[in-house]
Phi, psi and omega in degrees: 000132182310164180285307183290315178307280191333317187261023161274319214266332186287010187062316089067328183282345196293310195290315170312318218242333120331315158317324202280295204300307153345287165294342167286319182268337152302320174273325200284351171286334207289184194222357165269131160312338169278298184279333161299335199274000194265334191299340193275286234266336153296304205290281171349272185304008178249293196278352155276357160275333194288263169354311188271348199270350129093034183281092169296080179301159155285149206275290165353316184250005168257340168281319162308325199288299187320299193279356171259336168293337158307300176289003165277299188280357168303296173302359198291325208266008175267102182295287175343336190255332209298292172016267172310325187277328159317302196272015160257348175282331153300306197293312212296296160350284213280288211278333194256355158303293210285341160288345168294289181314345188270326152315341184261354200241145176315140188271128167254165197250150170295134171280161201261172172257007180197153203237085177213109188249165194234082168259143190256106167209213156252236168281339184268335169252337190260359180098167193236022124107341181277184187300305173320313184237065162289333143253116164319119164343318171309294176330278185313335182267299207275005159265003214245322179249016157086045193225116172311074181261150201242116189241099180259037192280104168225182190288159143093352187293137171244185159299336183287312185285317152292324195304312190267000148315292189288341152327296207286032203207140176257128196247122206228000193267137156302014204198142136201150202269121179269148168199077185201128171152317193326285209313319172288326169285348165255350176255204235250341195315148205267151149330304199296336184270326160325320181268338158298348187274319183252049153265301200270358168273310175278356178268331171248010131305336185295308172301348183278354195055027180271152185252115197292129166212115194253134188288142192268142183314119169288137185251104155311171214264124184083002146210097197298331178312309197309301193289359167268345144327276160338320173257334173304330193278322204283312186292358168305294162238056184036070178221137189312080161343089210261143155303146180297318202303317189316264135015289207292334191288297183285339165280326196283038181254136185271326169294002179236016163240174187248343188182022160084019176215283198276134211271148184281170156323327118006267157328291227276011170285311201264319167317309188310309197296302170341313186278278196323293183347307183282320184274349177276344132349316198284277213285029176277295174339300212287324182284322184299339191246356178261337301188270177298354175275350186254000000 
């Protein structure tokens, strides 16, 4: 995967492109003309970074940013205002990074009583059914770490379409791995029907009393609704976020997909290591005491 895609689709541009905006407003005080003339020409290539990186900012802080960057450029040519209005354009910024960051960073989990996991996903966990990916990721974790896993997976899966998987399945595991959403953004399902759908999938993983972990959608450019979806339902019911970045770090290996989505076998190697990664926090204990019985 090109470098510049990755660091669109990874959210990762949000942050370049606030930096840029940042250095625009920070330049437009100056008073030599060879550095005011870079303000545009930042500032431009920062909110297009910003956009296309497709960052379900809180609409709150997407409303601050907006009305303190409008009014930096209204004012732009008012030396008495510009100051000002540059450090609210600094601060609005500067504050809406800091509502970002927690999004890039990995979750860790409580440990658990049992070494029994529940994964939900589509086709990137049950596989294309060849030759290629004869063991699944699910499969490779539960030989490599001795984990009773519930593989609630199938090809074509959506959110609508897990919900009634899993309705028809009783789910008793403490841990369980979301990997569902690719399908509804490339198929026809709308945001709004996407957050009714993993409204009622996470509402009903919320009963089971488990502790949830879901990977977040690497995004095309426009569309922030699916990840503000995500993230708003993950902060409802408290469920553990994985960075997009995460996901996205292993398609973009060209050895570890089959057609730049579905993962080879390969893939589904490095997904297992990936996965463990997040979870293994729950089962350090269960290893430690199995550890000391023998």
């Amino acid at each position: 995967m090109n470098w510049l895609v990755f660091h669109i689709v990874s959210g990762q541009a949000f942050f370049s492109g606030a930096f840029l905006i940042v250095i625009a407003a920070i330049s437009s005080t100056a008073n030599r003309p060879a550095i005011r003339r870079l303000t545009l020409s930042a500032f431009l290539i920062g909110l297009i970074a910003v956009v296309v990186s497709s960052t379900a900012v809180p609409y709150s802080v997407c409303a601050a940013v907006a009305a303190a960057t409008l009014v930096w450029g209204a004012s732009y040519r008012r030396v008495t205002w510009r100051r000002w209005t540059a450090a609210a354009v600094v601060a609005t910024w500067l504050i809406a990074t800091l509502f970002e960051i927690p999004y890039h960073i990995s979750p860790s989990l409580k440990p658990v009583k049992n070494r029994n996991l529940t994964v939900i996903g589509d086709s990137v966990t049950a596989g294309t059914g060849g030759d290629e990916t004869s063991e699944t990721w699910p499969t490779i974790l539960s030989r490599q770490h001795s984990l009773s896993i519930q593989d609630v997976s199938h090809i074509g899966e959506t959110a609508r379409s897990a919900l009634k998987r899993v309705q028809s399945q009783s789910i008793s595991s403490s841990v369980v791995i979301v990997e569902i959403g690719g399908n509804d953004i490339l198929g026809s399902t709308t945001a709004a029907q996407f957050a009714r759908d993993l409204d009622e999938l996470l509402s009903h993983l919320a009963k089971s009393n488990c502790q949830v972990v879901m990977f977040e959608l690497p995004l095309p450019p426009f569309f922030h609704s699916y990840g503000r979806v995500q993230r708003d339902l993950a902060a409802r019911y408290d469920v553990k976020l994985v960075p997009k970045r995460v996901f996205l770090s292993i398609i973009a290996r060209s050895s570890s997909t089959l057609d730049s989505i579905h993962l080879s076998q390969e893939g589904h190697r490095k997904m297992a290591e990936c996965v463990w990664s997040l979870v293994d926090s729950a089962f350090a204990d269960l290893e430690v005491d199995s550890q000391a019985a023998r």
